[in-house]
N, C-alpha and C positions, 0 to 999 in steps of 0.2 A: 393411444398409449397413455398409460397413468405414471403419471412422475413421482417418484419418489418422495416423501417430505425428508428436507435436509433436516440435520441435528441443531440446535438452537444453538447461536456464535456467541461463543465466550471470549474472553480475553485474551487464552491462548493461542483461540483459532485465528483471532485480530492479528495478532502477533505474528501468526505464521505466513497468514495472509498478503501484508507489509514487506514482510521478508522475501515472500514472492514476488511483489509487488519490485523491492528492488533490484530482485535478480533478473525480472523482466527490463527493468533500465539498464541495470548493467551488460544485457544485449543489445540494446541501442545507445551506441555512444554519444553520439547527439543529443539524445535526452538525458540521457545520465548526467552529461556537460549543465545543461542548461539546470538541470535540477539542481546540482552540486552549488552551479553558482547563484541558483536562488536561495539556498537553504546557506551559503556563505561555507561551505566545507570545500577538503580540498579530496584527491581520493587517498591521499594517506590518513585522512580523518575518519573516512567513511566507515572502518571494521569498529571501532572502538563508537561510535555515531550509533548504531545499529543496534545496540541494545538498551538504546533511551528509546522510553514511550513517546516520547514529543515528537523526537526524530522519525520514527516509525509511522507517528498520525501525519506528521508532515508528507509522507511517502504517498499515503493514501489520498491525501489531500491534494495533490498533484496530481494525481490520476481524478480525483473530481472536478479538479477546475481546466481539466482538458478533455472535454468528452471524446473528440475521437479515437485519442489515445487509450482513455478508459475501455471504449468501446472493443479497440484490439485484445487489450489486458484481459479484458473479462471473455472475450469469445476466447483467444489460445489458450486458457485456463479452466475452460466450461462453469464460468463463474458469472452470478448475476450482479449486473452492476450493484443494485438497490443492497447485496452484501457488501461490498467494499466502503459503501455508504454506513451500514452499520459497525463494521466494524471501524474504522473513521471515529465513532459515535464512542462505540466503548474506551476506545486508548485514547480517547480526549478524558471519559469519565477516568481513566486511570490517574492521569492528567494530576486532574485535580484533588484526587481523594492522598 
């Protein structure tokens, strides 16, 4: 079977990614806790949190510094870890420019 080549990940798709990325925590409360209190937010921070780029690379970035759970994220979303990693990549470049 020939796989498709996916569309090269912009900024937006980072973004949307992230976004996914937290709606996947926000089904696991447990993580979502644990995140929340890493990132120092409470959940009445979180909707207004969600549209800073930091916040959002910070999202991804918990999904990288936890592989198994990445590992979940990216099979229930038929996503390649190695993207979550780039996009990680660009909303850090957001970051700084």
């Amino acid at each position: 079977m020939i796989r498709q080549k996916e569309p090269p990940l912009d900024l937006e798709g980072a973004e949307r990614l992230a976004i996914e990325g937290l709606a996947f925590l926000a089904s696991e409360p447990e993580e979502l806790g644990r995140f929340l209190a890493l990132v120092g937010l409470g959940p009445e921070t979180l909707r207004d949190a969600a549209g800073d780029p930091g916040f959002l690379a910070a999202v991804l970035e918990y999904f990288l510094e936890n592989e198994p759970l990445l590992l979940v994220f990216a099979a229930r979303g038929n996503i390649r870890p190695t993207l979550i990693a780039a996009a990680r990549y660009l909303l850090d470049r957001e970051i700084l420019e």
